[in-house]
N, C-alpha and C positions, 0 to 999 in steps of 0.2 A: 177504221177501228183501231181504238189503242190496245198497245200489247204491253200488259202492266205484270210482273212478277209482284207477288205480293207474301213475304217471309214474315211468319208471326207463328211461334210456337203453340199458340189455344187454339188447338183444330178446331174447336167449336163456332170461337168466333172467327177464324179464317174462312170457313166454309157459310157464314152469312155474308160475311163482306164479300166475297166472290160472288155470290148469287146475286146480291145485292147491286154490285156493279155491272155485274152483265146483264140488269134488268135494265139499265140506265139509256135513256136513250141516246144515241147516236155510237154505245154500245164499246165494251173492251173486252179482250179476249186475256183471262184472268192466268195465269199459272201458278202454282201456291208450294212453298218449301218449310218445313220444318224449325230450321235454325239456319245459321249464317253457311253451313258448311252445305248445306242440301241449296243453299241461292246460289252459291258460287256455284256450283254443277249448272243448276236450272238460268243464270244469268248466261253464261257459255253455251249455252244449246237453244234456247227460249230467245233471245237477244232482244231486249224487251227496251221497249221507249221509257216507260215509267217502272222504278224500283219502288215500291213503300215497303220497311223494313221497322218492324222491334226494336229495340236495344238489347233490353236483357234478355237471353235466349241460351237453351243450352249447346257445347259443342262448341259452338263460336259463336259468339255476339255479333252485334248488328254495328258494331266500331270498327271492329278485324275485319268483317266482308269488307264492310265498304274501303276500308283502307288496299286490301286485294285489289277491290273492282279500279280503282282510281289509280293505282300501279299502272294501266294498260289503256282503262276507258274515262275520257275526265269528256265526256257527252253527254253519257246515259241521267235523265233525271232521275234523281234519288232523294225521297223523303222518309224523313224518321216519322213513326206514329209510335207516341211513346207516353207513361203517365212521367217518368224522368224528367223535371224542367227545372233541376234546380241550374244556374249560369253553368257551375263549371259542365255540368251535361252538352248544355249546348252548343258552349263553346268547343268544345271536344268533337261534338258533331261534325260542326265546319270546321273547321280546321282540319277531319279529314277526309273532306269534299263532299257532304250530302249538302242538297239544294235548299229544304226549308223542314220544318218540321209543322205537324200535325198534332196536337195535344188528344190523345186518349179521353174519357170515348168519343169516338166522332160519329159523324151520318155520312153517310156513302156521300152523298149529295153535296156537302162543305169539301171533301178530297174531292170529287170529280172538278170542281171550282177552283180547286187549287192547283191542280194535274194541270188542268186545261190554261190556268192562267200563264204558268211556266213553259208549256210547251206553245204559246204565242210568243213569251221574251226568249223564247230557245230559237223558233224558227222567225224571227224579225232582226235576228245578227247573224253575220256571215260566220259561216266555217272559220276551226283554225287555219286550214292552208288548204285552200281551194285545189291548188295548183301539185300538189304532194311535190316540191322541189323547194328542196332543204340548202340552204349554203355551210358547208363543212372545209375552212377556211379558202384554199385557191379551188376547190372544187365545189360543183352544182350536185347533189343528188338528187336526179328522177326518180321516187320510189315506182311509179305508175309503170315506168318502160324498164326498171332493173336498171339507172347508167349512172353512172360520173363522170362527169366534164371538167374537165381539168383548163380555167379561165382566163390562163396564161398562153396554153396552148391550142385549146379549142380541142384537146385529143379529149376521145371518148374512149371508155371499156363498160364492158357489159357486165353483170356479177349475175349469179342466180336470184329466180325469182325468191326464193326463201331466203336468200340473205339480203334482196331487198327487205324483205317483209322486220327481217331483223333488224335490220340498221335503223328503218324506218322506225321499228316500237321501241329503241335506242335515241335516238336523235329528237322524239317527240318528248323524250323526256329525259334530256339533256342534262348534262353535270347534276344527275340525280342518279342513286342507287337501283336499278329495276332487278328484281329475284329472279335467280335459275327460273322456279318450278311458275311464276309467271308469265316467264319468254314459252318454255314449256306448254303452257295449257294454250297460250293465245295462239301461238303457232303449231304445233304438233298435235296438240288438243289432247298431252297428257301427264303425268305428273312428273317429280322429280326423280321418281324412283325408278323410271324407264331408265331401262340401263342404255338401251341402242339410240332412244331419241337424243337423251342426254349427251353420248359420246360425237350424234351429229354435229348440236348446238356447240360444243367445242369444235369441231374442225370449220366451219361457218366463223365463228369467230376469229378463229387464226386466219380465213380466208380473206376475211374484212379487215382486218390487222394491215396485212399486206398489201391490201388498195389501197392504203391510204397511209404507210409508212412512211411516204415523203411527204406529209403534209406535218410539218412540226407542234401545230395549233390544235390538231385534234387527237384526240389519246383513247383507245378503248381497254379499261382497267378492269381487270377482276378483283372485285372485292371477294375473298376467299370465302366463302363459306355462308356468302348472303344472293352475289349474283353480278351485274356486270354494269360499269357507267363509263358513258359516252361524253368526256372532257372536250369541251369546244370552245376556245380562247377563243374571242371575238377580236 
């Protein structure tokens, strides 16, 4: 069974299309939010194979989620259903990583075709990294076992499993910007304004600092006031 989030602010028409697709056979188990701000909750707890999501919506639009979700997750398929088509919409779309779009109004039965088509070219290409081991200049990192391998010398050190999980959602997205309050939710599972979660993700990061202070090719920078990027000279 597919597990489809499906965000669209006309409860009316959410709750057909729901009903709709879980009449379908071979069957999806539907979960439905409001606007962009209630997906981003229900995407984090729901952890859903297919997103179909609105554009315009109140609270947060269906651009900002997606631009969230792809901060942390560039897996999840995500389609716009939207009456929106002029270029620059779409372009805007992809560009900040949803899969294809859907033109408004549709039949359950044309999206189920389309879900189903993408998640064939999703599951017919390999994972990003099978293997979760990252090269971070002379050293290997294991995210799977928490280590670093230092490739010069074959020494190993172990780090916490949560500052694996950190480095790891760092490193997959590499000399790119990633937000406080998205290290926050993927890992702690809460916002920016937790005061104690927050003061952790700092000393975790000073901790990762220092694993890797003699590697001169890799740099972990705070961008003040936005979140944290993981510089990796090749």
């Amino acid at each position: 069974m597919i597990k489809l989030l499906l965000v669209e602010d006309d409860t009316s028409l959410a709750y057909i299309e729901k009903s709709t697709l879980e009449d379908i056979v071979g069957g999806y188990e539907v979960v439905t939010a409001e606007n962009g701000k209630e997906g981003l909750k229900a995407w984090q707890e729901f952890k859903p194979d297919v997103i179909i999501s609105d554009i315009d919506m109140p609270e947060m639009n269906g651009i900002e989620m997606v631009k969230r979700i792809r901060e942390t997750d560039g897996d999840t398929l995500i389609l716009f259903a939207t009456g929106l088509s002029s270029p620059k919409n779409v372009a805007l779309g992809y560009e900040v990583g949803v899969n294809n779009y859907v033109k408004k109004p549709f039949v359950p039965t044309e999206l189920d075709s389309h879900v189903r088509g993408l998640l064939k070219l999703k599951n017919g290409t390999k994972s990003r990294n099978e293997t979760h081991c990252y090269k971070l200049g002379k050293y290997i990192f294991d995210a799977e076992h928490a280590t670093l391998r230092n490739e010069e010398t074959d020494e190993k050190k172990s780090i916490t499993e949560r500052g694996a999980k950190i480095l790891q959602l760092l490193v997959e997205n590499k000399n790119d910007i990633v937000r406080r309050e998205a290290i926050l939710n993927q890992i702690w599972g809460v916002e920016d304004k937790d005061f104690f979660a927050s003061r952790s993700l700092d000393v975790f990061v000073n901790n990762i600092r220092k694993e890797l202070k003699d590697e001169p090719r890799v740099e972990l920078k705070t961008v003040r006031g936005i979140g944290l990027s993981l510089i990796v000279k090749e």
